[in-house]
C-alpha positions as CSV (number, residue, x, y, z in Angstrom):
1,X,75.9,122.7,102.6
2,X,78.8,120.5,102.7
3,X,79.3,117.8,100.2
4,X,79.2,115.0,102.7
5,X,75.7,115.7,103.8
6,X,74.5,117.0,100.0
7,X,75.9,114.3,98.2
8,X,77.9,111.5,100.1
9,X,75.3,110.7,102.3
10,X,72.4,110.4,99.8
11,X,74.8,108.5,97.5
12,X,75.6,106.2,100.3
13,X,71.9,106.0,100.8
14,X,71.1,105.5,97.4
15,X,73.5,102.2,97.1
16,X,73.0,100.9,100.3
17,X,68.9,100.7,99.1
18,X,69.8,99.4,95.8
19,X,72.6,96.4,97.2
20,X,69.4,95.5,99.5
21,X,67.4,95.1,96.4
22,X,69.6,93.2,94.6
23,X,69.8,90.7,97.3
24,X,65.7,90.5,97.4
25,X,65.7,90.1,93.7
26,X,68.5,86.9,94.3
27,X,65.9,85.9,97.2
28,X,62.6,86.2,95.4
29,X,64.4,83.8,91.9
30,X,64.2,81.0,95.1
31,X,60.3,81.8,96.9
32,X,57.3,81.9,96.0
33,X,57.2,85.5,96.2
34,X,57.9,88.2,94.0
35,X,60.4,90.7,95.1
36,X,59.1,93.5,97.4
37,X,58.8,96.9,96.5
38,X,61.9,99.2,97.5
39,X,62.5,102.4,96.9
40,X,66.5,103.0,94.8
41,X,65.8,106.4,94.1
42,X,69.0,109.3,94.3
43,X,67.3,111.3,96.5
44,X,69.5,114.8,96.3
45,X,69.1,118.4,98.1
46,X,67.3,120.5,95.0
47,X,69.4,124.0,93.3
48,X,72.9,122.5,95.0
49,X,73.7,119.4,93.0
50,X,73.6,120.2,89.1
51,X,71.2,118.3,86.9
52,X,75.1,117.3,85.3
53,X,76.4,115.9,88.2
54,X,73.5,114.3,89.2
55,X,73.1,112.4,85.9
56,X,77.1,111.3,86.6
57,X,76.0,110.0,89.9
58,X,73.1,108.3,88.6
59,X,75.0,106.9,86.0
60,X,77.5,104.9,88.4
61,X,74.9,103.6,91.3
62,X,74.1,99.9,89.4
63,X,78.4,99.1,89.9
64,X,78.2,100.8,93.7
65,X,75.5,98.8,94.5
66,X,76.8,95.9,92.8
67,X,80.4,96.0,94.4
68,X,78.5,96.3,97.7
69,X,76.2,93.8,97.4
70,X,79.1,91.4,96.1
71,X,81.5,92.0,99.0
72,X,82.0,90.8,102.5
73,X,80.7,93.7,104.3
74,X,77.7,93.0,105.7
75,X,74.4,94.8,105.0
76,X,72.1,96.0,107.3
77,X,69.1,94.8,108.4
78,X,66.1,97.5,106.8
79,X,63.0,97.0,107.1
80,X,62.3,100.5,105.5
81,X,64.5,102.0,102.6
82,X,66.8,104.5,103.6
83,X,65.7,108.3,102.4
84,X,67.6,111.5,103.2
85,X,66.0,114.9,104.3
86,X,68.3,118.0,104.2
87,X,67.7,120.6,106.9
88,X,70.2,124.4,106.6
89,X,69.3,128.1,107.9
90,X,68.0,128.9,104.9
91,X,65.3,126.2,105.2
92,X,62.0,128.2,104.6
93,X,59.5,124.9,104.9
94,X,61.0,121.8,107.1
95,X,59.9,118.4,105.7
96,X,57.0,116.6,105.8
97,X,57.4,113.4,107.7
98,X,54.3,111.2,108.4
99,X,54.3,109.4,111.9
100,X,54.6,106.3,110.0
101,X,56.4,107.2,107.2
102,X,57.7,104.0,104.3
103,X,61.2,104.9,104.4
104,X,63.8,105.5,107.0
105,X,64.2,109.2,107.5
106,X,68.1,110.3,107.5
107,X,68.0,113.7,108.6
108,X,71.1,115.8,106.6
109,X,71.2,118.8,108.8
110,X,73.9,121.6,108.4
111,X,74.4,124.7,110.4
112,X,75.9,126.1,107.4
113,X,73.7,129.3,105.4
114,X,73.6,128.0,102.0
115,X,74.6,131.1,99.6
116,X,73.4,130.9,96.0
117,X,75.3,131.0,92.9
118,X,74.6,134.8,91.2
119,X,72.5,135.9,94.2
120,X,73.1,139.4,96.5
121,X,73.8,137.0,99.8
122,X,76.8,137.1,100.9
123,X,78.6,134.8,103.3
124,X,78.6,136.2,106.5
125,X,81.5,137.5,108.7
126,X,80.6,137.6,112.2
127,X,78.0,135.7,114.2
128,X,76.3,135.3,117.6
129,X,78.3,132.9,120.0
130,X,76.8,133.4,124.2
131,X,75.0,136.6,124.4
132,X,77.9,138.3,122.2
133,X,79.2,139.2,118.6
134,X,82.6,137.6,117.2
135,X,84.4,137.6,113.8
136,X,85.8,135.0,112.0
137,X,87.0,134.2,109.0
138,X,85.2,131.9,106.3
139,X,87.6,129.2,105.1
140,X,85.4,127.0,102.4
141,X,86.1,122.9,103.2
142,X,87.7,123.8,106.6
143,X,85.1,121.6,108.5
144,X,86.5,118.6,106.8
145,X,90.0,119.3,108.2
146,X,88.9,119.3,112.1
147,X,92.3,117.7,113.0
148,X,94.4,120.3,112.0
149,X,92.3,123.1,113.7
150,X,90.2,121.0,116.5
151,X,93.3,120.5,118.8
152,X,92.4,117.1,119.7
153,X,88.8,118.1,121.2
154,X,86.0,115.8,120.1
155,X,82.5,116.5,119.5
156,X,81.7,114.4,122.9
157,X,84.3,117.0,124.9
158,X,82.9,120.1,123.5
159,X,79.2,119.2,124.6
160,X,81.0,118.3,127.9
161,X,81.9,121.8,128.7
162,X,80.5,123.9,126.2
163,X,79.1,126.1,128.3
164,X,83.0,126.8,129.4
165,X,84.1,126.7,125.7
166,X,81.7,129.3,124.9
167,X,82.0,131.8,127.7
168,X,85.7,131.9,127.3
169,X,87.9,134.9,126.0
170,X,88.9,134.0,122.2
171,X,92.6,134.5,123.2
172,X,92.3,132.1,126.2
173,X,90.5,129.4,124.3
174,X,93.4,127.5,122.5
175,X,95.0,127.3,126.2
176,X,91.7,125.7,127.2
177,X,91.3,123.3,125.1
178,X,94.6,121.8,125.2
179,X,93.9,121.5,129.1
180,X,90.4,119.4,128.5
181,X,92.2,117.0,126.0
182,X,94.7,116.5,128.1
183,X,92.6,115.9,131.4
184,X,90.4,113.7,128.9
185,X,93.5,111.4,127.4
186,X,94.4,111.1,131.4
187,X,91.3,110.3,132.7
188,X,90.7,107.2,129.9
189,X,94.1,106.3,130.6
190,X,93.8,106.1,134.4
191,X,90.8,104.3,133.7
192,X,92.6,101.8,131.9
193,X,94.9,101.2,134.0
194,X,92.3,100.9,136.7
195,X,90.8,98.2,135.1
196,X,94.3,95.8,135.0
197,X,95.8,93.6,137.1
198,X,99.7,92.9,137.0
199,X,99.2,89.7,137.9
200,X,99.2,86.9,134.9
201,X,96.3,84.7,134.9
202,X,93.9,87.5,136.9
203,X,90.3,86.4,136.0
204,X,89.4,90.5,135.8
205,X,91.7,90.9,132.7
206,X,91.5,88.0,130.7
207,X,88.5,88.2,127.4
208,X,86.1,85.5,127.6
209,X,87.9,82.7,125.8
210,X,89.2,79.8,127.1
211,X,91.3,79.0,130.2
212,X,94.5,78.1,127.9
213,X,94.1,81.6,126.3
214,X,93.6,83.4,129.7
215,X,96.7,81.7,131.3
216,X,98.4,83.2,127.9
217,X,96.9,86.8,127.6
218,X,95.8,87.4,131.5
219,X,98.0,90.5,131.8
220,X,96.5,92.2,129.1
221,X,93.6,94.6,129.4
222,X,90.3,93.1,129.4
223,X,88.7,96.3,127.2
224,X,91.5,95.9,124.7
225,X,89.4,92.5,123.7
226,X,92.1,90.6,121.4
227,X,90.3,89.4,118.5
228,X,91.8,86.9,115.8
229,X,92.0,88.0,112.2
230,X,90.4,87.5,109.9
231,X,89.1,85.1,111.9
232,X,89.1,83.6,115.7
233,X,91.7,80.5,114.4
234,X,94.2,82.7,113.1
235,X,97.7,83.3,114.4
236,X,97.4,87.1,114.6
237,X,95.4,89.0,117.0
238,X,94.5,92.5,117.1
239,X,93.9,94.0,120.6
240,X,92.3,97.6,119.7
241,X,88.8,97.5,121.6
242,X,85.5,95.2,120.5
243,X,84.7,94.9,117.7
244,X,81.2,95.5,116.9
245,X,80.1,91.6,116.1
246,X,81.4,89.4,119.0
247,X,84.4,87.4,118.3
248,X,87.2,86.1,120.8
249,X,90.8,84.4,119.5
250,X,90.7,80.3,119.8
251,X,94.4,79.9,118.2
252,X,96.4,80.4,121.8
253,X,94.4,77.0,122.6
254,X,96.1,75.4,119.6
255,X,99.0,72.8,120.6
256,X,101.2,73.9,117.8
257,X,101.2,77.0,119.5
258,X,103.9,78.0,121.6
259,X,103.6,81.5,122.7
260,X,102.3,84.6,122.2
261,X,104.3,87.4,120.9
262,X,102.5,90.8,121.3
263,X,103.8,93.8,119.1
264,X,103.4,96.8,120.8
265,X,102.9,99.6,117.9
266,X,104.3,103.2,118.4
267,X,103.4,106.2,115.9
268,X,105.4,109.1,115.1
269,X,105.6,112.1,112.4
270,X,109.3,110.9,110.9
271,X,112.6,109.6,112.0
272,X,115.1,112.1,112.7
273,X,117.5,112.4,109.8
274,X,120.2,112.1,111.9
275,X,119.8,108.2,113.0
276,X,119.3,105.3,110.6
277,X,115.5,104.3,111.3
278,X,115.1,101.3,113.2
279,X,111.5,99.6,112.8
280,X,111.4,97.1,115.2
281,X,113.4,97.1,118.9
282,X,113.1,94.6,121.8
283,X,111.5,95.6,124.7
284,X,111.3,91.9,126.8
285,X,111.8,88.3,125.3
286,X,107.8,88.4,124.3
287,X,107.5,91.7,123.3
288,X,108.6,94.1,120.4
289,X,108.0,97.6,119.5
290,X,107.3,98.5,116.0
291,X,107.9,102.4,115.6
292,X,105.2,103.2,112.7
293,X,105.8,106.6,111.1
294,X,102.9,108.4,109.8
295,X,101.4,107.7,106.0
296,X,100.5,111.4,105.2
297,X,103.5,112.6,107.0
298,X,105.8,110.4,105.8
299,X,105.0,107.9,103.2
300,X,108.3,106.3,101.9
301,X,109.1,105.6,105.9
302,X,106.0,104.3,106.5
303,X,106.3,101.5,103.5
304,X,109.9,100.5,105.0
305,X,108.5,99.7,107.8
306,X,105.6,98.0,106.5
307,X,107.9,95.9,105.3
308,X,110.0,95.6,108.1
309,X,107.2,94.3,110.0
310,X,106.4,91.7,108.2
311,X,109.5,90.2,107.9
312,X,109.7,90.5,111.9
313,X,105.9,88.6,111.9
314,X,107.2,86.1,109.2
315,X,110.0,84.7,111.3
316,X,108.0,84.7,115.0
317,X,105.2,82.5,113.0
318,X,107.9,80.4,110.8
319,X,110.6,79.9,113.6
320,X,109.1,80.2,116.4
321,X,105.5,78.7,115.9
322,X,104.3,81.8,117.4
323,X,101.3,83.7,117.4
324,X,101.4,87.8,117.4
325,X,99.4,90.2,118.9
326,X,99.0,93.6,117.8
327,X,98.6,96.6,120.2
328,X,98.9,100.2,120.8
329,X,102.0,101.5,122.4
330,X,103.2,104.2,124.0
331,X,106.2,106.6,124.0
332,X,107.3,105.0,127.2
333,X,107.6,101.6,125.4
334,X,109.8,102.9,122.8
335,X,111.9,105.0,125.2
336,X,112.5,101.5,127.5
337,X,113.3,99.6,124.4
338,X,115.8,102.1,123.1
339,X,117.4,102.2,126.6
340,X,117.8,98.6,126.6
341,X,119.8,98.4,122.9
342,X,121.9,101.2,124.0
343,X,123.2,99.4,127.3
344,X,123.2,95.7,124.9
345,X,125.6,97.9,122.7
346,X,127.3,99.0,125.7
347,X,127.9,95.5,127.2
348,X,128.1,93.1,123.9
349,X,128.2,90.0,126.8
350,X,124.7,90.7,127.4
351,X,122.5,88.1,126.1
352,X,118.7,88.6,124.6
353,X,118.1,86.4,127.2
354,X,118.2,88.2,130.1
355,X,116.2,90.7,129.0
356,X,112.3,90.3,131.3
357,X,110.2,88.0,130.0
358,X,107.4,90.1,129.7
359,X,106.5,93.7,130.5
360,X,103.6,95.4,133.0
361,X,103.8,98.7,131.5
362,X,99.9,99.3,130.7
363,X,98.8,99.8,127.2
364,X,97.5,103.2,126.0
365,X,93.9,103.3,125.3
366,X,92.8,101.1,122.0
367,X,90.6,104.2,121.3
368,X,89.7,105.4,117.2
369,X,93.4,106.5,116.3
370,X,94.9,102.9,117.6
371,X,92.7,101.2,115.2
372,X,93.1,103.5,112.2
373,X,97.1,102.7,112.9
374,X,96.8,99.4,113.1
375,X,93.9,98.4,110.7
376,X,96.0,98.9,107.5
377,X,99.1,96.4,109.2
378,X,96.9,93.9,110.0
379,X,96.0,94.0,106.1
380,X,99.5,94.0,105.1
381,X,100.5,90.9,107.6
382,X,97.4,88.6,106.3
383,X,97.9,89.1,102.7
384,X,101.7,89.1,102.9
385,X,102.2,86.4,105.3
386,X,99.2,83.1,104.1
387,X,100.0,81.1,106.9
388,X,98.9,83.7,109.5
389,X,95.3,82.7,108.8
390,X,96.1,79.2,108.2
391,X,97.0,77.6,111.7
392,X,95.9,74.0,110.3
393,X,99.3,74.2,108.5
394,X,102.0,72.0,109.9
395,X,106.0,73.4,110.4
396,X,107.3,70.9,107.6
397,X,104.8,71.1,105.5
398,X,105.5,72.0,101.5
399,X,102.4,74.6,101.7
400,X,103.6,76.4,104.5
401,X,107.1,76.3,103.6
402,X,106.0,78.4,100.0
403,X,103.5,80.3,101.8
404,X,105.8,81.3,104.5
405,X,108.8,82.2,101.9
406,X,110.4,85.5,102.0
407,X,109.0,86.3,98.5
408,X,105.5,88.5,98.1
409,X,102.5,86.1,97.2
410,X,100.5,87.2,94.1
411,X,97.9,89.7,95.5
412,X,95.1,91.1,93.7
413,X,93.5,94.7,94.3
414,X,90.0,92.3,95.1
415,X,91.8,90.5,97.4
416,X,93.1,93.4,99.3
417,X,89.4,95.1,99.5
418,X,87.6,92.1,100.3
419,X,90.0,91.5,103.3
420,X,90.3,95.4,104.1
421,X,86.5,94.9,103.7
422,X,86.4,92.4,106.6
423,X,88.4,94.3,109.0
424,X,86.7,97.5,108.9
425,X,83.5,95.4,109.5
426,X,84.5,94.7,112.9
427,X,86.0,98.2,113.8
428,X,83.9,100.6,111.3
429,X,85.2,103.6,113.2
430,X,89.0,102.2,112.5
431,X,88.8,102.8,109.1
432,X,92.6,103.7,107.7
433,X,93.4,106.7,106.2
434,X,93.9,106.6,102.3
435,X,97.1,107.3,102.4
436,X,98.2,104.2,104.5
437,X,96.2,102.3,102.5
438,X,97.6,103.3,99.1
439,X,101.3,102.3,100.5
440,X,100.1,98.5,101.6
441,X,98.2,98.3,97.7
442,X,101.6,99.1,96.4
443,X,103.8,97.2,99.0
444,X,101.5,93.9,98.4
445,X,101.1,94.4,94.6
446,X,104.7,95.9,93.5
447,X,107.8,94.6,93.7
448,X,109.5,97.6,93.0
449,X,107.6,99.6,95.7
450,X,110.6,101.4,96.9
């Protein structure tokens, strides 16, 4: 059985029971009544997790629970304690569930055969897949690492056209599967696109703010819902799908705000080595691209232009009174914007100026990967940059002048989680990657990050 259903799961379940207690104990010190009963207990799958590691779990639940409770995530709404049940092939007895039981059953299931320690069984080499026999090779932890096998198909595709997936010659499968991602990225693309009008100000397309904001954001797609962050009255907006608690972004309606600047971000694996990177290009006179390389790919890139953004964001808010907006781009966006700087560099008469005001090329889907890019940005830009969140702040003010200086504000590691806290509260599904996340700790705590 894998270790996130054996032990993450019930040690998420564990501290998720316990914060919820904590909060009826702080409840019950103010009532009348005592605090309820509520089951804390580790409940863990029995000969997998040692009585040693077990005891080392036990041993660290109180600060979990604690650090949960004490944060700005919010908890859920139980009216039963969560318990976990763990279900694998070699599952002699299934468990016993009453129809009304006094917990909230989390089913850990695992197709995997559990093989024990010392024991004659042997993990197996071929199994039964449609009708027939195949092979394969056992690779421990390899379900963990679906992204650099799984070829882009999701668990949703699969079920989709499993039947296909299944009946399919091994040798022909790759070739399939690369076809249905690709007809999948296309088809949530086209319907994107489908749901956009080009025209500014479209009632169809605008997020249901105000009519100020509309008139400011109307050529953007409605399903990208901008949302202010870290709240609705801040000057930066993230446009990477809902968010799961309903929010909208009130700061376009501000009058000390004087446009919207939208920052179209573009991934990719590393600059070449034979070009100086360039971060951020122009694409119209309201819009930038910001070419993110990839954390795990490549990490001392990806902290350059961390901080290359911010610098970009800092000057828009501080000299322009702008507000940003931060969405997914395309390779089309960066190939325009690159087109554009070489013919500027051809023609040095040519003015910023007379670049369009604004583009219509569509955005990509705001779909899982968008928000794991942009996520850990958004992080960097609200802790680096105070005045982002502050739009009370006047232009000539002594606070925003310090807060808006080109030097790093003092950041703590609480800091950074409670606000990397907040975030993934509204997109859980956009959580970053650890790696990303270990560059903005250093970039907002270190001054010698480099």
């Amino acid at each position: 059985m894998p270790d996130a259903l054996s032990k993450t799961v019930p040690i998420w379940c564990a501290v998720i029971n316990l914060a919820i207690s904590l909060r009826r104990s702080k409840a019950s010190e103010t009532s009348e009544h005592g605090p309820d009963e509520w089951d804390t207990t580790l409940y863990l799958p029995p000969n997998i997790v040692s009585p040693s590691e077990q005891s080392q779990i036990t041993s660290r639940l109180q600060a979990w629970a604690e650090a949960l409770e004490g944060s700005s995530l919010p908890l859920p709404t139980l009216q039963k304690p969560l318990r976990p049940f763990f279900l694998h092939p070699s599952t002699s007895v299934p468990p016993a569930i009453p129809s009304d039981p006094p917990f909230t059953p989390i089913l850990c299931l695992s197709a995997s055969r559990w093989v024990g320690k010392g024991s004659m069984d042997e993990i197996p080499s071929v199994t039964r897949v449609a009708g027939g026999t195949v092979g394969f090779e056992y690779v421990q932890g390899a379900g963990d690492d679906d992204e650099l096998w799984g070829r882009g198909l999701k668990p949703g595709l699969f079920h989709s056209n499993k039947e296909q997936l299944l009946s399919v010659d091994r040798d022909d499968l790759p070739d399939l599967v690369d076809e249905l991602v690709t007809e999948a990225k296309a088809d949530a693309f086209t319907h994107a696109v489908g749901g956009m009008s080009l025209a500014t100000g479209d009632s169809e397309c605008i997020p249901e703010t105000s009519a100020t904001t509309s008139s400011l954001i109307g050529s953007y797609l409605s399903d990208h819902h901008p949302t202010g962050v870290p709240g609705p009255s801040s000057r930066l907006a993230l446009a990477i799908g809902p968010p799961i608690s309903p929010s909208a972004w009130l700061f376009p309606t501000s009058p000390s705000c004087s446009a919207i600047h939208y920052v179209r971000v573009v991934p990719i694996d590393k600059p070449s080595k034979h070009e100086t990177p360039q971060w951020i290009l122009t694409l119209t006179q309201d819009t930038s691209v910001f070419v993110c390389p990839l954390a795990k790919s490549d990490l001392k890139g990806y902290t350059h232009s961390v901080a290359a953004l911010v610098d970009h964001v800092r000057r828009l808010v501080r000299d322009r009174s702008s507000s940003v907006m931060l969405c997914p781009g395309g390779k089309a966006d960066l190939e325009t914007a690159k087109r554009q700087q070489q013919q500027q560099q051809l023609d040095p008469a040519k003015s910023p100026a007379t670049l369009p005001e604004t583009t219509h090329q569509p955005l990509p889907p705001a779909d899982v990967d968008s928000r794991k890019l942009i996520l850990p940005l958004a992080l960097a830009l609200i802790l680096a940059i105070p005045s982002i969140s502050q739009p009370d702040l006047q232009p000539d003010s002594e606070s925003e002048s310090e807060s808006d200086s080109d030097e790093m504000p003092e950041t703590t590691k609480a800091e950074i989680a409670d606000v990397l806290h907040g975030l993934v509260s509204l997109w859980p599904d956009g959580n970053p990657p650890r790696a990303a996340v270990k560059r903005v700790n250093q970039y907002l705590m270190s001054e010698g990050w480099e």
